[in-house]
C-alpha positions in Angstrom: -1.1 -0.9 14.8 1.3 0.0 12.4 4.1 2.3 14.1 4.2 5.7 12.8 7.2 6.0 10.5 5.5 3.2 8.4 2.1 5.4 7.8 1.6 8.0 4.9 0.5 11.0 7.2 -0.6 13.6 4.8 -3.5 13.5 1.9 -0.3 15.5 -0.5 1.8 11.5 0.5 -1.5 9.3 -0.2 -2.4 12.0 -3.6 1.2 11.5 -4.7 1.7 7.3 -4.1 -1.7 7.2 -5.9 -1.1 9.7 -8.8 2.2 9.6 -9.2 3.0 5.5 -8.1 2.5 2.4 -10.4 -0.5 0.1 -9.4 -1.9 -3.7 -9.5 -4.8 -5.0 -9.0 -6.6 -8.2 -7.4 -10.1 -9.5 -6.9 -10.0 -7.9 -3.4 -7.3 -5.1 -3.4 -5.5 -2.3 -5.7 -1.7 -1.9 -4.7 -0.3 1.9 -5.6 2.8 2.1 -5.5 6.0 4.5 -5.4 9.4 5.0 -4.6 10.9 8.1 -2.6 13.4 10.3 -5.1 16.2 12.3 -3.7 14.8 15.1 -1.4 12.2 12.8 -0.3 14.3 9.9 1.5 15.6 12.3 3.7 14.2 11.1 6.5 13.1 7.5 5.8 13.1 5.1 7.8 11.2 2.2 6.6 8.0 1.7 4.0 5.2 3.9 4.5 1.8 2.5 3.7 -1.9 3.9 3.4 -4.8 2.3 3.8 -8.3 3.3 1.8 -11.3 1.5 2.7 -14.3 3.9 1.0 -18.3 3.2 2.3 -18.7 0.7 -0.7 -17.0 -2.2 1.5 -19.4 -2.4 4.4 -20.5 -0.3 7.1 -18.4 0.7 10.0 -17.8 -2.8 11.3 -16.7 -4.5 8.2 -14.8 -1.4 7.3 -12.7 -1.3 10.7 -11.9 -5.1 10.7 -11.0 -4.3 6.6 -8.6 -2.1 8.0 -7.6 -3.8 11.1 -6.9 -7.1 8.6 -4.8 -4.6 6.2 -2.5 -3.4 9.1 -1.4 -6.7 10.2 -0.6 -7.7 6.5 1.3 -4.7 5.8 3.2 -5.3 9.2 4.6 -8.1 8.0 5.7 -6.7 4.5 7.9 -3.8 6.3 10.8 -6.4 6.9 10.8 -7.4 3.1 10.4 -3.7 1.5 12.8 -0.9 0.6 12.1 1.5 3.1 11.9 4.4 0.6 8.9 2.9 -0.7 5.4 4.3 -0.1 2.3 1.7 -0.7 -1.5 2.7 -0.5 -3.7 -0.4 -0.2 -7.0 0.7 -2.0 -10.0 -2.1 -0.4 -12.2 -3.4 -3.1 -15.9 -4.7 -2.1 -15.0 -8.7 -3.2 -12.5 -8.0 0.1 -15.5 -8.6 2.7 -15.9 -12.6 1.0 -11.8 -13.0 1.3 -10.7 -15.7 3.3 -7.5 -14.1 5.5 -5.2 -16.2 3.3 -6.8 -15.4 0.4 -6.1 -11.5 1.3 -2.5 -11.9 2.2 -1.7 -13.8 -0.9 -4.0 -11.0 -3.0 -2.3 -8.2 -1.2 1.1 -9.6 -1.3 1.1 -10.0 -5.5 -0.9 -7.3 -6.0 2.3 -5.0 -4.1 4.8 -7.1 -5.5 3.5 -6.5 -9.0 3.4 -2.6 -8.5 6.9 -2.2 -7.2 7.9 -4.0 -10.4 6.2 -1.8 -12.6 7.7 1.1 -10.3 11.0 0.2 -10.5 12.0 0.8 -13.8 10.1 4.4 -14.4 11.8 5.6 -11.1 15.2 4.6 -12.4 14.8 6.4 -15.5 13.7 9.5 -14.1 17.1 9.1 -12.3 19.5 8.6 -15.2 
């Protein structure tokens, strides 16, 4: 389990990360993401991440292990995020025939890519 000041708790945080947030895509994964601005970081304490794992997947099984495989990879990423950084991980059918490595390394570019592409539309907004 993720502990709760690294979930997105609201559908306004997942509809705002999604809209509003850059994203990248894999084979098995779409990465949204977005940083906090001013009001928002308030009360941050580390990145926040949202999981989405819609019927088209699998059934319940293969959409609880989806998830359950998700957590632990996004557990790892908290040490090497900015905490004012909110990530939704969007899982894609081609997930299910993802080898664990395979996911980590499709999650882990898929994030990286987004917060680059987030980076320098947030810092504009700023200046």
């Amino acid at each position: 389990m993720l502990p709760r000041q690294h979930k997105l708790t609201s559908p306004q945080q997942f509809r705002r990360t999604t809209k509003k947030g850059r994203r990248a895509g894999s084979r098995s994964v779409i990465a949204h993401c977005y940083y906090q601005s001013g009001s928002e970081t308030l009360t941050v304490s580390g990145p926040r991440f949202g999981l989405i794992v819609s019927k088209s997947v699998g059934n319940a099984v293969v959409r609880h292990r989806t998830a359950r495989q998700l957590r632990h990879i996004c557990r790892e990423l908290c040490a090497e995020l900015d905490p004012s950084v909110d990530v939704v991980l969007r899982a894609l059918p081609a997930l299910v025939d993802a080898s664990p490595a395979q996911l980590r390394k499709d999650v882990r570019s898929s994030v990286f890519r987004a917060l680059k592409k987030a980076e320098p539309a947030q810092s504009e907004k700023v200046s």
